[in-house]
C-alpha positions as CSV (number, residue, x, y, z in Angstrom):
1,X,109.0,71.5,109.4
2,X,110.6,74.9,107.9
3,X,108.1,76.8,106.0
4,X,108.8,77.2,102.2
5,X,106.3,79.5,101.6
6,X,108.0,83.2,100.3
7,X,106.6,86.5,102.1
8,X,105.1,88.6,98.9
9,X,104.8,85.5,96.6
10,X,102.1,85.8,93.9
11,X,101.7,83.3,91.3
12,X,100.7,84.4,88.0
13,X,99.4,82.5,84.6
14,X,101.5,84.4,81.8
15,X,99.2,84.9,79.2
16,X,101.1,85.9,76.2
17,X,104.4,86.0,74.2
18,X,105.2,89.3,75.3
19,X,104.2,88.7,79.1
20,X,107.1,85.9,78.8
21,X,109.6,88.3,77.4
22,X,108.8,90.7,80.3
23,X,108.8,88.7,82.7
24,X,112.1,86.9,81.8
25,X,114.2,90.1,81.3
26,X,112.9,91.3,84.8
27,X,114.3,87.8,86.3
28,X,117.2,88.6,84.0
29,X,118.3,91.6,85.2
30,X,117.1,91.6,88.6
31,X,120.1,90.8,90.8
32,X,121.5,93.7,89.4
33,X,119.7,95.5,91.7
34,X,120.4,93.9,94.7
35,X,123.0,96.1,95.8
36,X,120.3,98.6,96.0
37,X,117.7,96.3,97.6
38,X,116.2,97.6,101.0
39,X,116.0,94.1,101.9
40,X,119.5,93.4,101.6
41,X,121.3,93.4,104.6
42,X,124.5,94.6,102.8
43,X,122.3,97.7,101.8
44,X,123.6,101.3,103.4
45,X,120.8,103.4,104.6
46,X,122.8,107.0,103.2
């Protein structure tokens, strides 16, 4: 069986309104920085 488990998962109990808001416009505009992500393979080490 394939592990599902995500290296650097937290979970996290949002505790407010404005915690939501936060934490959606991070998921939101996230990819966005992908390009830039050390992690992605695509990513140029200049």
């Amino acid at each position: 069986m394939t592990a599902v488990w995500q290296r650097n998962y937290h979970e996290h109990i949002i505790r407010s309104e404005k915690e939501h808001r936060n934490i959606e416009a991070y998921i939101e505009s996230n990819p966005a920085n992908w390009s830039a992500d050390e992690e992605n393979p695509s990513h140029s080490l200049e």
